[in-house]
DRENDO-1510 file (C-alpha; in Angstrom, 1 decimal, always signed):
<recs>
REC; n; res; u; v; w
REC; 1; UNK; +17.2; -39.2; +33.1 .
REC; 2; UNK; +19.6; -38.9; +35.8 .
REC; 3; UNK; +18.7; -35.6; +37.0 .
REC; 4; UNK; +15.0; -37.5; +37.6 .
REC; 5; UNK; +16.5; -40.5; +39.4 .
REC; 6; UNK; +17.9; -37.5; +41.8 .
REC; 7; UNK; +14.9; -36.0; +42.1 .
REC; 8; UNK; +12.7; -38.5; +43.0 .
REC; 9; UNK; +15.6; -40.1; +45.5 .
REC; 10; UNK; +16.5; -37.0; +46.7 .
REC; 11; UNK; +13.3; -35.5; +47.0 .
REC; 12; UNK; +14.0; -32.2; +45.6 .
REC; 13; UNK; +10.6; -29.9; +44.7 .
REC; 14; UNK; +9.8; -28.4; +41.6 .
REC; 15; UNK; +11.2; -25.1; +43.2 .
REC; 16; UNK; +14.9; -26.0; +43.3 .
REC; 17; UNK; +15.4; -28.1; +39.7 .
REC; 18; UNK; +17.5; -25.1; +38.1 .
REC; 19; UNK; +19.8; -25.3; +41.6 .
REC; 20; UNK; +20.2; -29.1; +41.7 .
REC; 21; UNK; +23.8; -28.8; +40.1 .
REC; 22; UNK; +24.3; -25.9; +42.2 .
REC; 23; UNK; +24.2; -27.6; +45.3 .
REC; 24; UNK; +24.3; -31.0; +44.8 .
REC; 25; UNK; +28.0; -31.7; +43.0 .
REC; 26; UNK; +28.1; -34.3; +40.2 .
REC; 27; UNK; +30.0; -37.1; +42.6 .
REC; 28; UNK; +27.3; -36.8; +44.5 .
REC; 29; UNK; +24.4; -37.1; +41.9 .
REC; 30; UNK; +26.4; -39.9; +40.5 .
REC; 31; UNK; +26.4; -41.5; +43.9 .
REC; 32; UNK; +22.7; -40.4; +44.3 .
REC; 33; UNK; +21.6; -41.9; +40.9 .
REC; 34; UNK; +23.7; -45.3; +41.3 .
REC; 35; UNK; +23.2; -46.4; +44.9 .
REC; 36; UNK; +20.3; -48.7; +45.8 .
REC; 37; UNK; +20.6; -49.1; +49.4 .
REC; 38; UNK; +18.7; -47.4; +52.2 .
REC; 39; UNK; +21.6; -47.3; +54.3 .
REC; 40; UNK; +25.5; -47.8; +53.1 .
REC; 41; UNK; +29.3; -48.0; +53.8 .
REC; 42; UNK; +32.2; -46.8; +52.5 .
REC; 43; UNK; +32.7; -50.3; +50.4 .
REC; 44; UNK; +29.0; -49.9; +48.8 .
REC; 45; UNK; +30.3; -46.1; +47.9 .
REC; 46; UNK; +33.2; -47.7; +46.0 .
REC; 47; UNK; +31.0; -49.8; +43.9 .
REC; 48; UNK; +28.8; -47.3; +42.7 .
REC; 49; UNK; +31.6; -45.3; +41.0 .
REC; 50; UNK; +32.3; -48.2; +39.3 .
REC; 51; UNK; +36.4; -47.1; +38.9 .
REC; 52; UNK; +39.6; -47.8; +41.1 .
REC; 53; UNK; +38.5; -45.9; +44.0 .
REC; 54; UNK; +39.9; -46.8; +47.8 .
REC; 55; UNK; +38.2; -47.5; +50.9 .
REC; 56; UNK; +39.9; -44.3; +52.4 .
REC; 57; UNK; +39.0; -41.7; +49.6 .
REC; 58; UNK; +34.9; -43.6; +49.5 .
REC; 59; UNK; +34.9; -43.2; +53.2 .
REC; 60; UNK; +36.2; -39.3; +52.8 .
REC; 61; UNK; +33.7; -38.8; +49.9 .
REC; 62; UNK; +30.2; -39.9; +52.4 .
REC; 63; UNK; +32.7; -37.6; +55.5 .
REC; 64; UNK; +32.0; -34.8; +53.3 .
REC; 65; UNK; +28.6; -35.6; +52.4 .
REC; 66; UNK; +27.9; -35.8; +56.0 .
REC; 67; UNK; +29.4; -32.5; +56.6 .
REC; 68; UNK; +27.9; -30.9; +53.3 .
REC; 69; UNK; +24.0; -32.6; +54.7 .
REC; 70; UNK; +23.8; -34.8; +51.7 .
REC; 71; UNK; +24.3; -38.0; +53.8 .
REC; 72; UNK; +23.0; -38.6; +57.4 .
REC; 73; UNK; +24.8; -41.1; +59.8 .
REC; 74; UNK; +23.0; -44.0; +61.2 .
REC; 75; UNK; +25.8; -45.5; +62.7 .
REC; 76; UNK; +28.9; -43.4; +63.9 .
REC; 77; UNK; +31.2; -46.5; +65.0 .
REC; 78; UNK; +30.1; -48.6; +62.0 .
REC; 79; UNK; +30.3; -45.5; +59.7 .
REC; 80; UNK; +26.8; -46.5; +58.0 .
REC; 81; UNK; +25.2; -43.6; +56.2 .
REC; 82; UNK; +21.9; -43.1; +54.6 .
REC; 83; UNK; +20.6; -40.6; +52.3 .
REC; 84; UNK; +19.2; -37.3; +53.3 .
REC; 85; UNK; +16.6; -35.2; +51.6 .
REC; 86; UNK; +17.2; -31.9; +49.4 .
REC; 87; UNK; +15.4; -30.3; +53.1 .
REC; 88; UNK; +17.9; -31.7; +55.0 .
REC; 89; UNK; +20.4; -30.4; +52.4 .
REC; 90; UNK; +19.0; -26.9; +51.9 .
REC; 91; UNK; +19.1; -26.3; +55.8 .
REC; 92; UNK; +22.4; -27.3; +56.1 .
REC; 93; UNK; +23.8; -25.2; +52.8 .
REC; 94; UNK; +22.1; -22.0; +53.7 .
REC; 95; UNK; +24.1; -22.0; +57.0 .
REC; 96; UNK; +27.6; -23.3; +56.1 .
REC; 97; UNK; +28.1; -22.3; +52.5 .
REC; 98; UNK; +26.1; -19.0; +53.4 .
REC; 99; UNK; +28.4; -17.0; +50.7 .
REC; 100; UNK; +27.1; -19.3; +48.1 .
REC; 101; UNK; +23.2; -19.5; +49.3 .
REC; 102; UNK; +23.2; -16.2; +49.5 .
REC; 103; UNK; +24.9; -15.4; +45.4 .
REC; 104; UNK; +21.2; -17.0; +44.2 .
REC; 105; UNK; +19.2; -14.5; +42.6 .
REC; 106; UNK; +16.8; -13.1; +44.8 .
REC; 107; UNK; +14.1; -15.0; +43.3 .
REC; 108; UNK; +16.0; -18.5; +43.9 .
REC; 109; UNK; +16.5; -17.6; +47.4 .
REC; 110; UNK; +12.6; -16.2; +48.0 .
REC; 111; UNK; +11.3; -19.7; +46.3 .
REC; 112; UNK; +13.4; -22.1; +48.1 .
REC; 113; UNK; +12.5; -19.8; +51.7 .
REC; 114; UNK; +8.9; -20.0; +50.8 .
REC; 115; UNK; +9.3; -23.7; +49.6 .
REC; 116; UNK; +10.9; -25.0; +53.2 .
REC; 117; UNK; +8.8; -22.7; +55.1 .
REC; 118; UNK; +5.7; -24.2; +53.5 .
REC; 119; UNK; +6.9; -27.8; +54.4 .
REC; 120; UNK; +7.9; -27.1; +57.7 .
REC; 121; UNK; +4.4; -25.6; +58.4 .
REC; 122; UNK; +3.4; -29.2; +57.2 .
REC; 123; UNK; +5.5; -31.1; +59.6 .
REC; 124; UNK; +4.0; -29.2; +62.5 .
REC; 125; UNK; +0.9; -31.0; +64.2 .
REC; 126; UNK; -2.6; -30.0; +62.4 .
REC; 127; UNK; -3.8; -29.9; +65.6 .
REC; 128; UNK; -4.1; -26.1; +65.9 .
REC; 129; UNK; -5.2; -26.6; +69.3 .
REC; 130; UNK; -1.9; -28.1; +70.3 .
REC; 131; UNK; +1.7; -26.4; +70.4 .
REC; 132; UNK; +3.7; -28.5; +68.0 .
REC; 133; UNK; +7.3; -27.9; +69.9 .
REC; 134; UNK; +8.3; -27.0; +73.4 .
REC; 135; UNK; +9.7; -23.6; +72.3 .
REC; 136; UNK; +8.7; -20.3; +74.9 .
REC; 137; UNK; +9.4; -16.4; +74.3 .
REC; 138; UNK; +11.3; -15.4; +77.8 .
REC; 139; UNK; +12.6; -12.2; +78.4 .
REC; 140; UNK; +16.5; -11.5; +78.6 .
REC; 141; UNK; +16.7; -11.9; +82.4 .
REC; 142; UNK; +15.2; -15.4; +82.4 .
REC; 143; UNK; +17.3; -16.8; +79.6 .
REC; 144; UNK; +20.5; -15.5; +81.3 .
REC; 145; UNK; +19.2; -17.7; +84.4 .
REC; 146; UNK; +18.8; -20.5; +81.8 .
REC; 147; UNK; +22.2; -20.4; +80.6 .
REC; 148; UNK; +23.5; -20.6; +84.2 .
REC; 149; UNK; +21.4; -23.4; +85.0 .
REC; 150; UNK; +22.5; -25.4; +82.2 .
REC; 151; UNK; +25.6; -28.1; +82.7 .
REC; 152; UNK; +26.0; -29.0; +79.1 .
REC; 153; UNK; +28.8; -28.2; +76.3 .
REC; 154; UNK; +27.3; -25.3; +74.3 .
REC; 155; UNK; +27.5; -24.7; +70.9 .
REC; 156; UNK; +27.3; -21.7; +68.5 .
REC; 157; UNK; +25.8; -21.5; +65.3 .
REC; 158; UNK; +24.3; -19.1; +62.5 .
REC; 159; UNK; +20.5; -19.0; +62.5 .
REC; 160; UNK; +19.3; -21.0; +60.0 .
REC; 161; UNK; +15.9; -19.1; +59.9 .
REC; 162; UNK; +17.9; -16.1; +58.9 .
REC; 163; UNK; +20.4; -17.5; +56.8 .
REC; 164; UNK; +17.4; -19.2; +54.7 .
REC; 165; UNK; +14.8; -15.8; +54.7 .
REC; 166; UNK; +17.8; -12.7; +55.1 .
REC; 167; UNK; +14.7; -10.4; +55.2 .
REC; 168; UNK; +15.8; -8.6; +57.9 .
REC; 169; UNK; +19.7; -8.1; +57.8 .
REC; 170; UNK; +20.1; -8.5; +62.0 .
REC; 171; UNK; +22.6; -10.8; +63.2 .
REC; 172; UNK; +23.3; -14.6; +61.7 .
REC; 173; UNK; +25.6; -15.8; +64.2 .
REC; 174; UNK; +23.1; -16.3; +66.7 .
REC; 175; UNK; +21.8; -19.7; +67.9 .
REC; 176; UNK; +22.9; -21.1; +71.0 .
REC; 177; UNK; +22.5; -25.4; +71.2 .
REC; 178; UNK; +23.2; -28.0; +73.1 .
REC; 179; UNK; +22.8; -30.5; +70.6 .
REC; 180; UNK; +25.4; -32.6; +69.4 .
REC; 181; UNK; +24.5; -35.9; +68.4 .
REC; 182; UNK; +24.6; -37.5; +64.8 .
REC; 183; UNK; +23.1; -35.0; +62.4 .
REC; 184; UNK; +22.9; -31.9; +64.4 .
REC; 185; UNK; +24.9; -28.9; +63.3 .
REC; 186; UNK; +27.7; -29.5; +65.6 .
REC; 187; UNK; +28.4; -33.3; +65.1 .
REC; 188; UNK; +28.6; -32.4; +61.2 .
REC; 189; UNK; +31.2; -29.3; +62.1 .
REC; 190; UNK; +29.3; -26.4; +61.7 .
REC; 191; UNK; +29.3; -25.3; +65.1 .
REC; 192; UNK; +31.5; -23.5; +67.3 .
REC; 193; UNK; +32.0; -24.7; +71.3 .
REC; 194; UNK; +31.8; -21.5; +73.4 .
REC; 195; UNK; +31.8; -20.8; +77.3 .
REC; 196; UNK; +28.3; -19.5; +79.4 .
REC; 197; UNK; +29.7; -16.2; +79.8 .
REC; 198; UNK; +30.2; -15.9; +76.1 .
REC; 199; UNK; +26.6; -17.4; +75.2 .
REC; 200; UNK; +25.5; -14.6; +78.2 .
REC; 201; UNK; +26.8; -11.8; +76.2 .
REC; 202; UNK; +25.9; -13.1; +72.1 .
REC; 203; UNK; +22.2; -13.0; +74.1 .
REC; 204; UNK; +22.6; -9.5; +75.7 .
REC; 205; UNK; +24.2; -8.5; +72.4 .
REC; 206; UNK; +21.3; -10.1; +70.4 .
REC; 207; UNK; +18.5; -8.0; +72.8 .
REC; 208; UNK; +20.5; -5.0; +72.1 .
REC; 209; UNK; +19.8; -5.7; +68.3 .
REC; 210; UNK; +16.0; -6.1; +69.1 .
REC; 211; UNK; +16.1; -9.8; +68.8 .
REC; 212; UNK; +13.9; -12.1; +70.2 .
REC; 213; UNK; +14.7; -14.8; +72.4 .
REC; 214; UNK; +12.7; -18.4; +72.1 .
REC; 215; UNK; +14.5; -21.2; +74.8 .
REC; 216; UNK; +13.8; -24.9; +74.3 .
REC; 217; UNK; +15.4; -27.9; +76.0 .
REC; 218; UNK; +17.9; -28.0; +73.2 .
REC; 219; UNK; +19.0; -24.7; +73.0 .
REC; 220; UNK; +18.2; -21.0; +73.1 .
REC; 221; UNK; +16.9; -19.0; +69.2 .
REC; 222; UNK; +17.8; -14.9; +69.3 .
REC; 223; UNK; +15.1; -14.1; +66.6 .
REC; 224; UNK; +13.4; -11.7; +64.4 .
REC; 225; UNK; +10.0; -11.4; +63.3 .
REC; 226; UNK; +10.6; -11.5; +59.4 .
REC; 227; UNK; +12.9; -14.4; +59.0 .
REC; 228; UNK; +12.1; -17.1; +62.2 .
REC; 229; UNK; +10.4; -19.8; +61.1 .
REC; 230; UNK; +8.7; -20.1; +64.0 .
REC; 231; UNK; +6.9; -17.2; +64.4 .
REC; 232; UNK; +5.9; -17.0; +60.8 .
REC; 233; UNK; +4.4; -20.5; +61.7 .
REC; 234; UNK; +3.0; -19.5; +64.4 .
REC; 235; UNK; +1.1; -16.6; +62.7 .
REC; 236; UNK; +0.3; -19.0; +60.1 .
REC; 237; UNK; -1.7; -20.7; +62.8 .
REC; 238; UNK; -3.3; -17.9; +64.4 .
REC; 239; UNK; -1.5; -18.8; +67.8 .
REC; 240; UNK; +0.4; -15.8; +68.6 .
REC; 241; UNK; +0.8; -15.9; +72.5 .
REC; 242; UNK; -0.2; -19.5; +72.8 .
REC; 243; UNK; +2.5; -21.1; +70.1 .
REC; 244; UNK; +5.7; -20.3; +70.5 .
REC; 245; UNK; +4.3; -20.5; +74.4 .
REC; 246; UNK; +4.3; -16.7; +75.9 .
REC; 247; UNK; +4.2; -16.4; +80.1 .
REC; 248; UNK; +3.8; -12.8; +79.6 .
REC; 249; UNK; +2.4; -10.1; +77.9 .
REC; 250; UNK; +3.0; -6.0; +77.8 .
REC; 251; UNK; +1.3; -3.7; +80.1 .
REC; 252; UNK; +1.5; +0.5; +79.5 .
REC; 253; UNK; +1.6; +3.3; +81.5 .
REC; 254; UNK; +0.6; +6.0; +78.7 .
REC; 255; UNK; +1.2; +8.4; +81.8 .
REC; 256; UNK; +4.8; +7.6; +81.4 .
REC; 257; UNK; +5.1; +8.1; +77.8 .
REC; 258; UNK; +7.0; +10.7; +76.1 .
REC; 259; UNK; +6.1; +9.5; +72.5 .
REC; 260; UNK; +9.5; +8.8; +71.6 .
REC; 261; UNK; +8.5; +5.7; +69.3 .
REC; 262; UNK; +11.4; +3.6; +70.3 .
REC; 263; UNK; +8.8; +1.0; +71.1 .
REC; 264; UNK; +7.4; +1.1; +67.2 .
REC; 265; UNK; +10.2; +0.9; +66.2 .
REC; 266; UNK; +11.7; -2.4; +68.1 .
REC; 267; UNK; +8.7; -4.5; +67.5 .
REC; 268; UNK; +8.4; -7.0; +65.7 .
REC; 269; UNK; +4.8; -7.1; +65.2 .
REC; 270; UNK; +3.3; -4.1; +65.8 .
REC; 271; UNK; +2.1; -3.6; +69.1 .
REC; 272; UNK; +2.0; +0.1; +69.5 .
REC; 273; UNK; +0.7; +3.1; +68.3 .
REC; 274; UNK; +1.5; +6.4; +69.0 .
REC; 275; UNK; -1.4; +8.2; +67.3 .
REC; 276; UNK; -3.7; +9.3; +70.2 .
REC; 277; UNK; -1.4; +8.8; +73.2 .
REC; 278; UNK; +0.5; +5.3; +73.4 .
REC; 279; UNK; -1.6; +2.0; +73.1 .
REC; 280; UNK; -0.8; -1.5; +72.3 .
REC; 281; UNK; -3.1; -4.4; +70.2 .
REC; 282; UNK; -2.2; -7.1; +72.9 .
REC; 283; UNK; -3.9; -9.7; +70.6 .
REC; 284; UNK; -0.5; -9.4; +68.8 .
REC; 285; UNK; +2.2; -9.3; +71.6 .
REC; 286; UNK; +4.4; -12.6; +72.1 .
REC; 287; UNK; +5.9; -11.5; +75.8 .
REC; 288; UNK; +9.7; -11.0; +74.1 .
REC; 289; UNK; +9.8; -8.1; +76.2 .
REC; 290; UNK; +12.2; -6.3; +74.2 .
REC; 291; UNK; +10.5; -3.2; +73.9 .
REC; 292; UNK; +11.0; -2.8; +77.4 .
REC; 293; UNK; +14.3; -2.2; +77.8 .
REC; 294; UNK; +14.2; +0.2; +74.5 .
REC; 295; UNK; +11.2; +2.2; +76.8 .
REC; 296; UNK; +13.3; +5.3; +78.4 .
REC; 297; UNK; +10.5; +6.6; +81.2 .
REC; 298; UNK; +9.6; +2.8; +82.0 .
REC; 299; UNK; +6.0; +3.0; +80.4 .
REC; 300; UNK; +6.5; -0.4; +79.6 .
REC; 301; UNK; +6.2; -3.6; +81.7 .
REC; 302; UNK; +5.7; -7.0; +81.1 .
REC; 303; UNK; +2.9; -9.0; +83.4 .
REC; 304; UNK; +1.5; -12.9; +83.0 .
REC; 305; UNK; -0.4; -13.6; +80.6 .
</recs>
């Protein structure tokens, strides 16, 4: 019975019953199960565990279910909390107890990655018409020139995207945000400040990978084709070039080529072929341009769109 009152309230899916004790610990089911407010304090926290408990220890229990993604703030000064969801929970798990997330059995871990992909696909706009976020593929130059521009406190964090899917085994400890206020990453403590010239070289470091790089007002996403979210979205939609939005798009110079295959072999998607002299399916390109600087002879250039 309890384990259904935590379902429901929690909203966890069908997908994730046999990890509800896994990541949700039994304080915070208790808590879950007794409290009947939308939003609440450290004195409503105290009541529900019905036993001598202080203000200070209920107020460090919802500090840690901030942290952990079980509780969201509404209120910093007034320390009012409300509940979060097991998506809000999930995200927040895979990236800061990544050990743990990742000890699931591969099964677990492909079921709750195809469970939150599926429901962020249905948070997106139906509206296939429309791009659903602000998000643009940029090549490394122009997101360099983004960083510089930028007068905010950056933070560091592992890629969520990649931390949830770990198809690919490229870098985690990848995305770049400006984002700090209640809820994000950073105000719960999962995020590292670091300098521009240190976000300048994780991005040259995460093109020399053969990662992608998506830049929105909030931040800057280094990403791959197998785990990001966004791109599996965007194929989802049939909106490759359009959604994540794409200035450019690849141009060849099969003159140039010496069939070396480095460009096979640093997309994502599966541009090129090499079969009859080098050609590219441009219905497929998102403008990342990082097969150009893989490209040795320069047979490779990117042009608008």
């Amino acid at each position: 019975m309890k384990d259904k009152i935590v379902i429901e309230k929690f909203k966890i899916p069908e997908e994730a019953y046999d990890v509800i004790t896994y990541i949700l610990t039994e304080d915070e089911r208790h808590f879950i199960t007794g409290i009947d407010r939308k939003t609440f304090t450290a004195s409503d926290a105290a009541k529900v565990f019905l036993k001598d408990i202080t203000l200070a220890r209920a107020e460090e229990f919802l500090q840690n279910g901030y942290k952990r993604g079980v509780f969201n703030l509404v209120d910093a000064d007034k320390k009012i909390y409300s509940l979060n969801s097991f998506y809000g929970r999930l995200d927040v798990f895979a990236i800061s107890e990544m050990d743990k997330y990742r000890a699931l059995t591969e099964e677990q871990k492909n079921r709750l990655d195809s469970w939150y992909f599926g429901d962020y696909v249905a948070s997106l706009d139906p509206d296939l018409s429309v791009r659903p976020t602000s998000d643009e593929v940029l090549p490394l130059k122009e997101v360099l020139e983004f960083i510089d521009k930028q007068d905010r406190t950056i933070y560091l964090n592992p890629c969520d995207c990649r931390a949830l899917s770990g198809k690919c085994h490229k870098p985690v400890l990848t995305c770049i945000t400006y984002k700090n206020g209640l809820n994000s990453f950073s105000h719960r403590g999962h995020s590292k400040v670091i300098t521009k010239e240190e976000a300048k070289e994780l991005v040259r470091n995460a093109d020399k990978a053969g990662l992608m790089h998506t830049v929105n007002p909030n931040g800057i996403c280094n990403c791959c084709g197998d785990c990001c979210y966004l791109f599996r979205a965007g194929d989802s939609r049939d909106s490759t070039g359009v959604w994540p939005k794409a200035q450019y798009i690849i141009e060849t110079d099969p003159e140039k080529c010496i069939s070396c295959g480095k460009c096979t072999k640093t997309c994502h998607f599966q541009v090129f072929t090499l079969e009859d002299g080098l050609k590219a399916d441009k219905s497929r390109c998102v403008g990342c341009g990082i097969c150009v600087g893989k490209c040795p002879k320069g047979a490779l250039t990117l042009i608008q769109r």
